[in-house]
Structures are given as structure tokens and as C-alpha cells.
VOBA-695308 format. One record per atom (N, C-alpha, C): residue in three letters; x, y, z. Coordinates in nm, 2 decimals. Layout:
// VOBA-695308
<atom><res>ALA</res><px>X</px><py>Y</py><pz>Z</pz></atom>
...
// end
This chain:
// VOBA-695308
<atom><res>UNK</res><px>12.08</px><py>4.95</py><pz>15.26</pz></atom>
<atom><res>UNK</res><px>11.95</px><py>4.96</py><pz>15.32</pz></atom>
<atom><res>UNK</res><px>11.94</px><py>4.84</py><pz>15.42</pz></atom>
<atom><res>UNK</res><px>11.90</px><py>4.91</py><pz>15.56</pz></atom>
<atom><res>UNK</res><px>11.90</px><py>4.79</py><pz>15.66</pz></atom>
<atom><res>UNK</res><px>11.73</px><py>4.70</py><pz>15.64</pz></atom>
<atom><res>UNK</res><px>11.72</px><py>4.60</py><pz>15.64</pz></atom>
<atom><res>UNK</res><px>11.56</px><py>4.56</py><pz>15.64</pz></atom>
<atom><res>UNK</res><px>11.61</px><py>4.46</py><pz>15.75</pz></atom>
<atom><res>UNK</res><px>11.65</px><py>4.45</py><pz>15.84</pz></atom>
<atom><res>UNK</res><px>11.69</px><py>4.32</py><pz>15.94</pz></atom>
<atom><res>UNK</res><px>11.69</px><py>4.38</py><pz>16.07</pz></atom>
<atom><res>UNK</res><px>11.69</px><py>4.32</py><pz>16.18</pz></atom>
<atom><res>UNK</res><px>11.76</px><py>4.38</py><pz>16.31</pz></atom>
<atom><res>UNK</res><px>11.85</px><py>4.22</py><pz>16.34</pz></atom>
<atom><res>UNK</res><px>11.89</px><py>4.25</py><pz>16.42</pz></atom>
<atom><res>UNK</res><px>12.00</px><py>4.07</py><pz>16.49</pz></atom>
<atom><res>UNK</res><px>11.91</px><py>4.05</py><pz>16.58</pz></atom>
<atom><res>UNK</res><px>11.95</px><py>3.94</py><pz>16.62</pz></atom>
<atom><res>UNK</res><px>11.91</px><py>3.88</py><pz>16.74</pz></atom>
<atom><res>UNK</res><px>11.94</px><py>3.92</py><pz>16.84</pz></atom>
<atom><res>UNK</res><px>12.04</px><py>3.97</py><pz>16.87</pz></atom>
<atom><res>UNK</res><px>12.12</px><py>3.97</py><pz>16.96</pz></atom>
<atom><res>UNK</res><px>12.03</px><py>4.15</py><pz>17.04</pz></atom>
<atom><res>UNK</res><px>12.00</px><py>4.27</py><pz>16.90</pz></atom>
<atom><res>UNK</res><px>11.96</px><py>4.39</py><pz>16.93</pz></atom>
<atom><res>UNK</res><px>11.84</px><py>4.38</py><pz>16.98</pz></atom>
<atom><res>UNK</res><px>11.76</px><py>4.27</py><pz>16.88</pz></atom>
<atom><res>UNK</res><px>11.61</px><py>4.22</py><pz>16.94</pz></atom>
<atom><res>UNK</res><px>11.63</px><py>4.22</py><pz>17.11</pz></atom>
<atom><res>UNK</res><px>11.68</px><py>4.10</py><pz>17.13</pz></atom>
<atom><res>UNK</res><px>11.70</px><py>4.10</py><pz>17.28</pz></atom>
<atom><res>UNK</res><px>11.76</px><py>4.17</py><pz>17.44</pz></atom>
<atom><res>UNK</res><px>11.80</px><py>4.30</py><pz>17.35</pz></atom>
<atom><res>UNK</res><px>11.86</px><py>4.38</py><pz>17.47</pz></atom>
<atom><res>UNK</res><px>11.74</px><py>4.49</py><pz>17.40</pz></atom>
<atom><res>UNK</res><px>11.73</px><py>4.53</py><pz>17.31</pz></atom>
<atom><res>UNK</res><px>11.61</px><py>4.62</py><pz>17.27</pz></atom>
<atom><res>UNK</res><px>11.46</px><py>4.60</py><pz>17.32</pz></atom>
<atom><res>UNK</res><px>11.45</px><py>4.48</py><pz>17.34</pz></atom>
<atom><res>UNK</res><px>11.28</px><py>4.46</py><pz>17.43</pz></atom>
<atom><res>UNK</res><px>11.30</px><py>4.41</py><pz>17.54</pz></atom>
<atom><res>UNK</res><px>11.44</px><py>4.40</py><pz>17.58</pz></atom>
<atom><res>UNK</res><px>11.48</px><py>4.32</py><pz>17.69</pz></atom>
<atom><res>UNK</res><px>11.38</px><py>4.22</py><pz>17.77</pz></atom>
<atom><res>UNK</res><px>11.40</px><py>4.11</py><pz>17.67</pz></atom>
<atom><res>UNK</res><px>11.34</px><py>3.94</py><pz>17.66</pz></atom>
<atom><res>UNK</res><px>11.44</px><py>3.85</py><pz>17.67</pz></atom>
<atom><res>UNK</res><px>11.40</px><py>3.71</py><pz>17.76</pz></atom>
<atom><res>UNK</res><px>11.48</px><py>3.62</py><pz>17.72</pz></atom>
<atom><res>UNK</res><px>11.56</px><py>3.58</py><pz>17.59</pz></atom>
<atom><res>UNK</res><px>11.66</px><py>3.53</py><pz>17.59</pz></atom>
<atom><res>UNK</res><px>11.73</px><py>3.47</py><pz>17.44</pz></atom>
<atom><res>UNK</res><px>11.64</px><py>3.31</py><pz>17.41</pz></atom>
<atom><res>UNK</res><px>11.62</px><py>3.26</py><pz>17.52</pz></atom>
<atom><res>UNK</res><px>11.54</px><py>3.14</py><pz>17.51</pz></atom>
<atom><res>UNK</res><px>11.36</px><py>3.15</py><pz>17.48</pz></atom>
<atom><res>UNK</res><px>11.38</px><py>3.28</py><pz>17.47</pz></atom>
<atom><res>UNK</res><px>11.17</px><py>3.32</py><pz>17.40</pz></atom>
<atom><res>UNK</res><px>11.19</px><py>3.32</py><pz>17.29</pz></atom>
<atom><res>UNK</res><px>11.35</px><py>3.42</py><pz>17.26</pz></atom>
<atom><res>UNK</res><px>11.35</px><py>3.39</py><pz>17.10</pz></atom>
<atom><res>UNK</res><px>11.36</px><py>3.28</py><pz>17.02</pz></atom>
<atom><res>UNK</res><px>11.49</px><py>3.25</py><pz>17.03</pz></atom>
<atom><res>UNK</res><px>11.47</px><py>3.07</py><pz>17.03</pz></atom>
<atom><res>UNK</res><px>11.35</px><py>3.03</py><pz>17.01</pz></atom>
<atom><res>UNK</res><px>11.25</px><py>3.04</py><pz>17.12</pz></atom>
<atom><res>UNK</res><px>11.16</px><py>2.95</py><pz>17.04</pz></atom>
<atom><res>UNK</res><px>11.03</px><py>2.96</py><pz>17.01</pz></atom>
<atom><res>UNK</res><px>11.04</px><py>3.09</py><pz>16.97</pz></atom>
<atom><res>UNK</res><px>10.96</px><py>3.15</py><pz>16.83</pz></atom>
<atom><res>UNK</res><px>11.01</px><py>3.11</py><pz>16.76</pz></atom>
<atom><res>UNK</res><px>11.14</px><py>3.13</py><pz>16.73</pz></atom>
<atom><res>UNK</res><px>11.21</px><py>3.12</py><pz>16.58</pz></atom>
<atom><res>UNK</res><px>11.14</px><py>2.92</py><pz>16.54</pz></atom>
<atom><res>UNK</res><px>11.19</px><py>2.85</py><pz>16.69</pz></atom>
<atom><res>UNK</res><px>11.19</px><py>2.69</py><pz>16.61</pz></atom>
<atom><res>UNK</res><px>11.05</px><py>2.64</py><pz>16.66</pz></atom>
<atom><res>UNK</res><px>10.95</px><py>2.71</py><pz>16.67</pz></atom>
<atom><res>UNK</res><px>10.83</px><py>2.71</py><pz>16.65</pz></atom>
<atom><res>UNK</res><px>10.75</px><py>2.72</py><pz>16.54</pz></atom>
<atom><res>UNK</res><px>10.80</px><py>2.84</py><pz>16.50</pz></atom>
<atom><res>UNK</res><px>10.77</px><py>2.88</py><pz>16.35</pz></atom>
<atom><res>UNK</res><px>10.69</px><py>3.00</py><pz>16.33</pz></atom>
<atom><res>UNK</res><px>10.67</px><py>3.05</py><pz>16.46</pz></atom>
<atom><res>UNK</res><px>10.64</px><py>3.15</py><pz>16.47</pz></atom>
<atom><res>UNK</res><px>10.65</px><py>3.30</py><pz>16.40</pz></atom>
<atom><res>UNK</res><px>10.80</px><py>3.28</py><pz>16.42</pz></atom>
<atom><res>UNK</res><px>10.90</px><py>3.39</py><pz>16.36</pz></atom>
<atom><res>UNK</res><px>10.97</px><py>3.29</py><pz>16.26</pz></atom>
<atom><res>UNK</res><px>11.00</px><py>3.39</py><pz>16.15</pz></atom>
<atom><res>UNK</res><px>11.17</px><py>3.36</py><pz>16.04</pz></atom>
<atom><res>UNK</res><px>11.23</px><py>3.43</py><pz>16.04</pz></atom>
<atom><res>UNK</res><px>11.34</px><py>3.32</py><pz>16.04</pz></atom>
<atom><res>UNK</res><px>11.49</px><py>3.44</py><pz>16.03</pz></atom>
<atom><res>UNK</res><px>11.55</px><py>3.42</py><pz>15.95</pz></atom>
<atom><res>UNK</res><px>11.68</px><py>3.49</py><pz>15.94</pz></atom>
<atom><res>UNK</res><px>11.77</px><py>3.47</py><pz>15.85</pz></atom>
<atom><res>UNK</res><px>11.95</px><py>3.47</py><pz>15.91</pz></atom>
<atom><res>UNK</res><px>11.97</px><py>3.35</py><pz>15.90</pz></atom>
<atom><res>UNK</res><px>12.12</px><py>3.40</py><pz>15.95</pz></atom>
<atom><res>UNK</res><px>12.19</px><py>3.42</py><pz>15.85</pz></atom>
<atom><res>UNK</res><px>12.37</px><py>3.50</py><pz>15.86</pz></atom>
<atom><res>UNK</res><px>12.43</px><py>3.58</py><pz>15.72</pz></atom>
<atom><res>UNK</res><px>12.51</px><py>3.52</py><pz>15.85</pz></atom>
<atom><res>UNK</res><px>12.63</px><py>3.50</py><pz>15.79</pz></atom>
<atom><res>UNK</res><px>12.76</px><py>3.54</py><pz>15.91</pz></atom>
<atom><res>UNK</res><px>12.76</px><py>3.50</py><pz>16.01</pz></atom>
<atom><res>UNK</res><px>12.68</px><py>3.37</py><pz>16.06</pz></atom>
<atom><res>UNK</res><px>12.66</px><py>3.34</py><pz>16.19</pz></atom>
<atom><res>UNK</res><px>12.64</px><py>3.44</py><pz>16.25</pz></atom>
<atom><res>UNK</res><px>12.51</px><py>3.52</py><pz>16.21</pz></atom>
<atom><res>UNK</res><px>12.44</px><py>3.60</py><pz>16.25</pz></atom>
<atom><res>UNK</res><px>12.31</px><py>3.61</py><pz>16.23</pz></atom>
<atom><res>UNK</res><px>12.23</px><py>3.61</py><pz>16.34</pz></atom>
<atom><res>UNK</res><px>12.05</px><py>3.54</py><pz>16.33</pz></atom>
<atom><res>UNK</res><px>12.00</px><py>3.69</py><pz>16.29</pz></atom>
<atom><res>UNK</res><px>11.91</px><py>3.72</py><pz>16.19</pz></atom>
<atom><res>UNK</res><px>11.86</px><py>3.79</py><pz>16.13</pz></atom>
<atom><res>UNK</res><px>11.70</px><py>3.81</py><pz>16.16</pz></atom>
<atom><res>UNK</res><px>11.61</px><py>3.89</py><pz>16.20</pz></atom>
<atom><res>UNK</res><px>11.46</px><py>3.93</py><pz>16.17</pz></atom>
<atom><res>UNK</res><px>11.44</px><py>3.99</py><pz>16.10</pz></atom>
<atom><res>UNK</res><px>11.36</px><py>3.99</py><pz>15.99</pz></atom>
<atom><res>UNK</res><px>11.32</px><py>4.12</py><pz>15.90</pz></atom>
<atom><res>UNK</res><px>11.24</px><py>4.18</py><pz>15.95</pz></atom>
<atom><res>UNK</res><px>11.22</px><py>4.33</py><pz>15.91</pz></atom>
<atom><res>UNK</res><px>11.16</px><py>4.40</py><pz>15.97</pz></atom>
<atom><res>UNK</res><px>11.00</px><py>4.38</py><pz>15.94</pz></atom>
<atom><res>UNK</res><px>10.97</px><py>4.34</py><pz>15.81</pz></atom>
<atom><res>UNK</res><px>10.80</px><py>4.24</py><pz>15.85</pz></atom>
<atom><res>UNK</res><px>10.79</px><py>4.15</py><pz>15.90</pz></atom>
<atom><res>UNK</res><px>10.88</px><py>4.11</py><pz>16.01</pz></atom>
<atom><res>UNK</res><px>10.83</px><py>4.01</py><pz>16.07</pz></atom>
<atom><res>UNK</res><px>10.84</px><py>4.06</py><pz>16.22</pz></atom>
<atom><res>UNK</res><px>10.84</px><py>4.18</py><pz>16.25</pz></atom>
<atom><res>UNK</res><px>10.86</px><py>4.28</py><pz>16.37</pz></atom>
<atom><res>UNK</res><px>10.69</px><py>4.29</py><pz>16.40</pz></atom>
<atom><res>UNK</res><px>10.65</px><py>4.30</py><pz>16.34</pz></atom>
<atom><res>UNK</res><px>10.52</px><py>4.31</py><pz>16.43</pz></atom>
<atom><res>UNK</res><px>10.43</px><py>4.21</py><pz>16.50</pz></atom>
<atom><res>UNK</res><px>10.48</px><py>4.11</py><pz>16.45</pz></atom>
<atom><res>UNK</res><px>10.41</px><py>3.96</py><pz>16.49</pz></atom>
<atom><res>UNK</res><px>10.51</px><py>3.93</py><pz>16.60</pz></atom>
<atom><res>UNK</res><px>10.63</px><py>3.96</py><pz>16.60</pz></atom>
<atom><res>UNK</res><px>10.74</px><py>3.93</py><pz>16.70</pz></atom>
<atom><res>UNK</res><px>10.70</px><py>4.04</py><pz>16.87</pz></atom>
<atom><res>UNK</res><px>10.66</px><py>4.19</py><pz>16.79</pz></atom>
<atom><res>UNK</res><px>10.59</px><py>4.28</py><pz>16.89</pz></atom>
<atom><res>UNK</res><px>10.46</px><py>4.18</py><pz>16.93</pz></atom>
<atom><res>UNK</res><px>10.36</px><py>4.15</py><pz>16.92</pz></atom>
<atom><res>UNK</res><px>10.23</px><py>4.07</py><pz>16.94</pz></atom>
<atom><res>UNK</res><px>10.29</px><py>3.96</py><pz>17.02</pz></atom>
<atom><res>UNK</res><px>10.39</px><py>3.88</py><pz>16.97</pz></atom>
<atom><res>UNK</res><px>10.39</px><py>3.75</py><pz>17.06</pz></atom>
<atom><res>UNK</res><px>10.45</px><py>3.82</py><pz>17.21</pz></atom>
<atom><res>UNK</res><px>10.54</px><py>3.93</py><pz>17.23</pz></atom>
<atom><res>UNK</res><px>10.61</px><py>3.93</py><pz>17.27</pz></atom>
<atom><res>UNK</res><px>10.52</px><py>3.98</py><pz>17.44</pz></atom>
<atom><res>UNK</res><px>10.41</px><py>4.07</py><pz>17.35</pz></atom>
<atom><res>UNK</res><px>10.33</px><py>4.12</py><pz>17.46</pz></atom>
<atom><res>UNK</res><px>10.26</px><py>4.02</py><pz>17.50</pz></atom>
<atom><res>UNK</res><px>10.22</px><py>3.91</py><pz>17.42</pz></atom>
<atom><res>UNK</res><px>10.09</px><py>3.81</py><pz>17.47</pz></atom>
<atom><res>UNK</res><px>10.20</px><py>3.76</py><pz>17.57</pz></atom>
<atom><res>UNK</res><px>10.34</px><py>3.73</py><pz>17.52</pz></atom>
<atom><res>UNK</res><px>10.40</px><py>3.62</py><pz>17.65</pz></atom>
<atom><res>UNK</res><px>10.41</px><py>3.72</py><pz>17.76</pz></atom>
<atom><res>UNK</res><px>10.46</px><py>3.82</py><pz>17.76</pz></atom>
<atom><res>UNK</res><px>10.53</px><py>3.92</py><pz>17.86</pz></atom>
<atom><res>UNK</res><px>10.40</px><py>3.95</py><pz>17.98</pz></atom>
<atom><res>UNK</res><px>10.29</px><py>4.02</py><pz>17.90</pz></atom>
<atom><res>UNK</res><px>10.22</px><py>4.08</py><pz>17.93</pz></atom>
<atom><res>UNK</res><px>10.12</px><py>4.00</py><pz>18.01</pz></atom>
<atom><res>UNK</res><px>10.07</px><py>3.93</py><pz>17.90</pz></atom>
<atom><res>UNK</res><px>9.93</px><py>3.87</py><pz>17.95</pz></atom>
<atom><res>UNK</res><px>9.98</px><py>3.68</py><pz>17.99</pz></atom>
<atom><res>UNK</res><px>10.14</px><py>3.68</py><pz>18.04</pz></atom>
<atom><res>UNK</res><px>10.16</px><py>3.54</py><pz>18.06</pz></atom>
<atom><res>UNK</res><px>10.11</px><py>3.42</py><pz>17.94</pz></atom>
<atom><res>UNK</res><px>10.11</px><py>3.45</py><pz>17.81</pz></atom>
<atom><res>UNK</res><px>10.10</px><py>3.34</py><pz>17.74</pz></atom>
<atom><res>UNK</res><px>10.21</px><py>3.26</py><pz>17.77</pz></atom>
<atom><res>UNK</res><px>10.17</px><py>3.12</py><pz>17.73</pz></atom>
<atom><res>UNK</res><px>10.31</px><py>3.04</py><pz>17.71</pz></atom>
<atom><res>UNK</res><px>10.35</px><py>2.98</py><pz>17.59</pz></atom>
<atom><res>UNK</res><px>10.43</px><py>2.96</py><pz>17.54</pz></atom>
<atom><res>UNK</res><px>10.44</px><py>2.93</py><pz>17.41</pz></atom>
<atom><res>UNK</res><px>10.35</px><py>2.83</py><pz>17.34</pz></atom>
<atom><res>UNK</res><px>10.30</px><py>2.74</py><pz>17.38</pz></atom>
<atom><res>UNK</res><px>10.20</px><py>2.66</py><pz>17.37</pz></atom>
<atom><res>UNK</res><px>10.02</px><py>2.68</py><pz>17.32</pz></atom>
<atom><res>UNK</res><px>10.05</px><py>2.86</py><pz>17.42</pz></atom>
<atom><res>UNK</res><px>9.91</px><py>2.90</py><pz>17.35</pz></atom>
<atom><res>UNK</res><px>9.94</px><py>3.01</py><pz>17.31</pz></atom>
<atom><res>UNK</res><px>10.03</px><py>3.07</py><pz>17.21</pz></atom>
<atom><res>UNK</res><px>10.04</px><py>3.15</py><pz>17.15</pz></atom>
<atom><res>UNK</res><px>10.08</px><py>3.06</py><pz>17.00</pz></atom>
<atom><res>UNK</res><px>10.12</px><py>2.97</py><pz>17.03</pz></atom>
<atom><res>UNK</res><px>10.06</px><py>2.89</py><pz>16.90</pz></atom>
<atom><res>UNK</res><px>9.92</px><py>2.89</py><pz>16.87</pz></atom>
<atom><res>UNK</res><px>9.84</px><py>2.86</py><pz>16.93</pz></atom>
<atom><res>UNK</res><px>9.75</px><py>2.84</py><pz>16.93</pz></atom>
<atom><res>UNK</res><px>9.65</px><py>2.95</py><pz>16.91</pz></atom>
<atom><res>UNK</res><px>9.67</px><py>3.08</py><pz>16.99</pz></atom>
<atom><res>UNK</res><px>9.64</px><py>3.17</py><pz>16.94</pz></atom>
<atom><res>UNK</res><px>9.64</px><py>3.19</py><pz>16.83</pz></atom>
<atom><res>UNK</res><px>9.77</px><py>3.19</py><pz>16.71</pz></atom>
<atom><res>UNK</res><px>9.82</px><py>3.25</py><pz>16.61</pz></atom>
<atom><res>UNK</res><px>9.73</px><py>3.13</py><pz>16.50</pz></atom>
<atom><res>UNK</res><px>9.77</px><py>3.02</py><pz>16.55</pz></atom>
<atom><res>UNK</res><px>9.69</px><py>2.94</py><pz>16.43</pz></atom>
<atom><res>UNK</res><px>9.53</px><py>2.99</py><pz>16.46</pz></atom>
<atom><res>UNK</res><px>9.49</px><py>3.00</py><pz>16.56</pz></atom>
<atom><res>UNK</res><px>9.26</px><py>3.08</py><pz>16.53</pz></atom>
<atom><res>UNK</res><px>9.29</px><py>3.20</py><pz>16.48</pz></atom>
<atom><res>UNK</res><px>9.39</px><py>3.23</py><pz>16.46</pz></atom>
<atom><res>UNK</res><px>9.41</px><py>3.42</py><pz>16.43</pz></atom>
<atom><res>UNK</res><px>9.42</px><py>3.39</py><pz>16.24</pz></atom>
<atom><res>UNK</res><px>9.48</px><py>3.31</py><pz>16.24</pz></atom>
<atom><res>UNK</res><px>9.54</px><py>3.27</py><pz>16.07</pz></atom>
<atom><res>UNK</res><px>9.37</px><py>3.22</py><pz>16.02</pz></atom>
<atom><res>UNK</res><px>9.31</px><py>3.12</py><pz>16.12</pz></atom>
<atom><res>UNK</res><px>9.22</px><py>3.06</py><pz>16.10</pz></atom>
<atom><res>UNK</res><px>9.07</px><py>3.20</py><pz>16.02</pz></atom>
<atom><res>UNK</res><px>9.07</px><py>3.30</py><pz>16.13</pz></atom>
<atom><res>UNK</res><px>9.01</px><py>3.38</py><pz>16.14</pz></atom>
<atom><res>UNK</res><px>9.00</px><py>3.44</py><pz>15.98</pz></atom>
<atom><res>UNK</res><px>9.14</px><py>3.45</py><pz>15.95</pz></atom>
<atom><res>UNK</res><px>9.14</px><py>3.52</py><pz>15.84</pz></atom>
<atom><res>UNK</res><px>9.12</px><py>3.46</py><pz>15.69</pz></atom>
<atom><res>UNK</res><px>9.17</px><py>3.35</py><pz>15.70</pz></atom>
<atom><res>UNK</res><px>9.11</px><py>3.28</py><pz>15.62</pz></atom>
<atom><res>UNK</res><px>8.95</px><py>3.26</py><pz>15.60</pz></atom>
<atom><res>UNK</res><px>8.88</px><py>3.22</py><pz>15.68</pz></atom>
<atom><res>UNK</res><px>8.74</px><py>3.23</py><pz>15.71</pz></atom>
<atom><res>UNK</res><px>8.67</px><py>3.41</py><pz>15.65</pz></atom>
<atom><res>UNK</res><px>8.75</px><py>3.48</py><pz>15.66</pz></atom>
<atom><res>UNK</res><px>8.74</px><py>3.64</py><pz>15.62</pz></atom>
<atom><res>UNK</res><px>8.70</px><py>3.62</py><pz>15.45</pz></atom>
<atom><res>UNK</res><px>8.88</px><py>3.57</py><pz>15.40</pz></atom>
<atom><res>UNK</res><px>8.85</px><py>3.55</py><pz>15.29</pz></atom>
<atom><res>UNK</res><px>8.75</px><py>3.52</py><pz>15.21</pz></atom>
<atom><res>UNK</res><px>8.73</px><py>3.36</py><pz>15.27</pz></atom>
<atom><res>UNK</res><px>8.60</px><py>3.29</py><pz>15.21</pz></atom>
<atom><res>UNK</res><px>8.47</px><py>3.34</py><pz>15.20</pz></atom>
<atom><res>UNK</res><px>8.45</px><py>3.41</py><pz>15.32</pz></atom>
<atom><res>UNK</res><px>8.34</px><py>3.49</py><pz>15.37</pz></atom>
<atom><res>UNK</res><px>8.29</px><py>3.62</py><pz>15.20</pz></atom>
<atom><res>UNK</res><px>8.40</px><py>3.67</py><pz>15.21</pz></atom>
<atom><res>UNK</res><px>8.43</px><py>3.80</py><pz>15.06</pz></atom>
<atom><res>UNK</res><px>8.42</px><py>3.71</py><pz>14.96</pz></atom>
<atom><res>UNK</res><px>8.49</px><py>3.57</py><pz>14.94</pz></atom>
<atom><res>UNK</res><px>8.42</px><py>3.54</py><pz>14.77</pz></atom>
<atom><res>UNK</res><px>8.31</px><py>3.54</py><pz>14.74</pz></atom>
<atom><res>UNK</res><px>8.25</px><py>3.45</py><pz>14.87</pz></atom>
<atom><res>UNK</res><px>8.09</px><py>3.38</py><pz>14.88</pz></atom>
<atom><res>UNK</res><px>8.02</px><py>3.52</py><pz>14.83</pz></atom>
<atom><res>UNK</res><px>8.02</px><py>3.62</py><pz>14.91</pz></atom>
<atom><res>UNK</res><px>7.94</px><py>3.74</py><pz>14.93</pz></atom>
<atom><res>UNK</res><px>7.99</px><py>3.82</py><pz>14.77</pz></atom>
<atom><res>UNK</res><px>8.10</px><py>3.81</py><pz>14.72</pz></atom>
<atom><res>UNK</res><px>8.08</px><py>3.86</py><pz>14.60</pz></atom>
<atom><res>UNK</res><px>8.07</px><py>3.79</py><pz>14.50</pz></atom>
<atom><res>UNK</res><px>8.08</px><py>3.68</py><pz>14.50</pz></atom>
<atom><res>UNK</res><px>8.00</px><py>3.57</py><pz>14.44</pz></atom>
<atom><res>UNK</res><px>7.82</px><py>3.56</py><pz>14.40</pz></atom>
<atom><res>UNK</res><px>7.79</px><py>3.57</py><pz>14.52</pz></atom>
<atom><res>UNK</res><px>7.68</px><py>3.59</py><pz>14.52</pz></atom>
<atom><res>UNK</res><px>7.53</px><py>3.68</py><pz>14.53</pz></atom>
// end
């Protein structure tokens, strides 16, 4: 069972820089996994990789604010959470 794509298929598959991926990955954006001196994505981590890919591509993010994006987006959900105890808490 495959759960991974490479890096290498990422990159000719969405045909993106190798240097965007790069740095997702040492952003922290994305994880991977290397096997064999081979860079690894799992496949749940494919849709957050789809999202960044459009904010940079698309709408010109730069990596800088797609951090930033991603941290009010995490932020957002957390605040969700809290929101559901309080309310069933009380």
C-alpha cells in the first residue's frame, strides 16, 4: 500500500518549483519522510500542500504569509474548540 508520493512526482505533478517545496518542508509547514534518500509526503499531508500551493501560485502568497496565514487558520480552530466546551459546559 502506497500512502506517500516523492518529492520529486510532487514536483513535476503540480509543476512547482523544487525550492517551494524545500521550503514548506523547513518551514514546517509540510512533513516528510525520507526512506532511501528519498523525500516522502504522505498522503494527509496532500491537502494542506494543495492549499499552500494555490495561496503561493495563485493568489501570490509568499512564504512568509502563508505562515502566517496557517498559524490564524490553526489559531481559528482552536478558538472553535474552546468556543464548544464553554457552550457545552454551560
Amino acid at each position: 500500500m502506497k500512502d506517500r508520493i516523492s518529492k520529486e512526482d510532487i514536483v513535476r505533478l503540480y509543476n512547482i518549483e523544487i525550492t517551494f517545496f524545500d521550503d514548506l518542508e523547513s518551514s514546517g509547514l509540510i512533513e516528510t519522510e525520507v526512506i532511501d534518500n528519498t523525500t516522502y509526503l504522505h498522503y494527509d499531508q496532500l491537502s494542506a500542500f494543495e492549499r499552500f500551493t494555490n495561496w503561493h501560485y495563485d493568489l501570490d502568497v509568499n512564504m512568509a504569509g502563508l505562515e502566517i496565514i496557517h498559524r490564524l487558520l490553526q489559531q481559528i480552530e482552536e478558538l472553535k474548540g474552546v468556543r464548544l466546551e464553554v457552550k457545552d459546559n454551560g
